[in-house]
N, C-alpha and C positions, 0 to 999 in steps of 0.2 A: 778167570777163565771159565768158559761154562763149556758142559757134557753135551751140550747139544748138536747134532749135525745140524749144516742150511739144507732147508728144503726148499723143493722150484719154486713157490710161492714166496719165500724170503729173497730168492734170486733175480726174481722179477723185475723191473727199471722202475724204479719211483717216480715222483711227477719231477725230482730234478735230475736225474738219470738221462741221456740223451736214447732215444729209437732211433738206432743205426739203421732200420730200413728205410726212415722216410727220409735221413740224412744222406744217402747215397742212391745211385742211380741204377739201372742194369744195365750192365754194357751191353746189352742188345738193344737196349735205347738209346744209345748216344750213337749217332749219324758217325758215318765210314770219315768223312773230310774232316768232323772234330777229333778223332782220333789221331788219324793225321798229322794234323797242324799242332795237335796238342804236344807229339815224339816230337813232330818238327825245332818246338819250341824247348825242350830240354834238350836235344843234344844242342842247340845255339848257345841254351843260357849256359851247359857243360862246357861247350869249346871254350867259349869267352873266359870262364873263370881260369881253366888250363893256357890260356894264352895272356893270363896277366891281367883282362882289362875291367876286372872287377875289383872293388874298393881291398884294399890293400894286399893288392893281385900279385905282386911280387911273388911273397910265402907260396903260393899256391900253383904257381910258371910250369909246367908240364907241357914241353912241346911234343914230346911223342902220344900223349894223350889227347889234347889238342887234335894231331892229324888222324887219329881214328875217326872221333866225333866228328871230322868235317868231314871226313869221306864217307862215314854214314849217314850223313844228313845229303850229303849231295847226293847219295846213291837213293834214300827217301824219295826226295824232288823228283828224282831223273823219273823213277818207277813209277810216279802218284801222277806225273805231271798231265797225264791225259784224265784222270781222277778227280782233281781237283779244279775249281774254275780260276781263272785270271786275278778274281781278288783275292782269293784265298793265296794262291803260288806268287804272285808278284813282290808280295814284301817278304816273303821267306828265299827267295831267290836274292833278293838284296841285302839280307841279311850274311846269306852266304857268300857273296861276294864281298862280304864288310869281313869277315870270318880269312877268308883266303889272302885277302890282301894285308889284314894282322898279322897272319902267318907267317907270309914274307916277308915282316917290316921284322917280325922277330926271331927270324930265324939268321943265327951266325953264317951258315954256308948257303946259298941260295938253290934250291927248288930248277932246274931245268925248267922251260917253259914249258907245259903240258904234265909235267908231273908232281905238281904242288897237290896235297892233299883235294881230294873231291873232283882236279882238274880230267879226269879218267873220263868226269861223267860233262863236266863243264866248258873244256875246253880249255888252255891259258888264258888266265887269269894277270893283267896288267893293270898296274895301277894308273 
């Protein structure tokens, strides 16, 4: 044990120490659409695990968890949708639709049409 305190200069990042400034960004540098698509894409990859269809998805089957994350994610879309351009919205819009029709395929009691998770913002949702 040694009597010594660390001073700033011992605290300092060595050459194999990582500079957490140049390894991150500002979020006032990342563009309003990558943020976006970025929520977009967790609450997708969120629902899918909650709905089973990731690798041994069983354990993890949460369907009321599930229809939060798709209702926030369609409600995302709905709000961005003038925000964002066509390439960006188009394959998050089908993903949601892949999302909603999981839902229904695992859900025991069926969803009324118009009010399956996200359908608020989407419309019925038909496979």
């Amino acid at each position: 044990m040694s009597d010594t305190t660390p001073t700033p200069e011992s605290a300092a990042p060595g050459p194999d120490s990582p500079d957490f400034d140049t390894l991150t960004r500002d979020i006032a540098d990342v563009p309003a659409v990558e943020v976006i698509t970025t929520v977009a894409v967790h609450l997708m990859s969120a629902a899918a695990v909650n709905l089973g269809l990731a690798e041994g998805g069983e354990g993890h089957k949460d369907l009321d968890e599930a229809r939060k994350l798709i209702h926030s994610l369609a409600g995302l879309l709905d709000a961005s949708a003038t925000e964002v351009s066509s390439f960006h919205a188009a394959p998050l819009r089908d993903g949601l639709k892949s999302l909603q029709l999981a839902f229904r395929e695992a859900s025991v009691v069926a969803d009324e049409p118009g009010q399956g998770p996200g359908e608020k913002y989407t419309g019925p949702v038909f496979g």
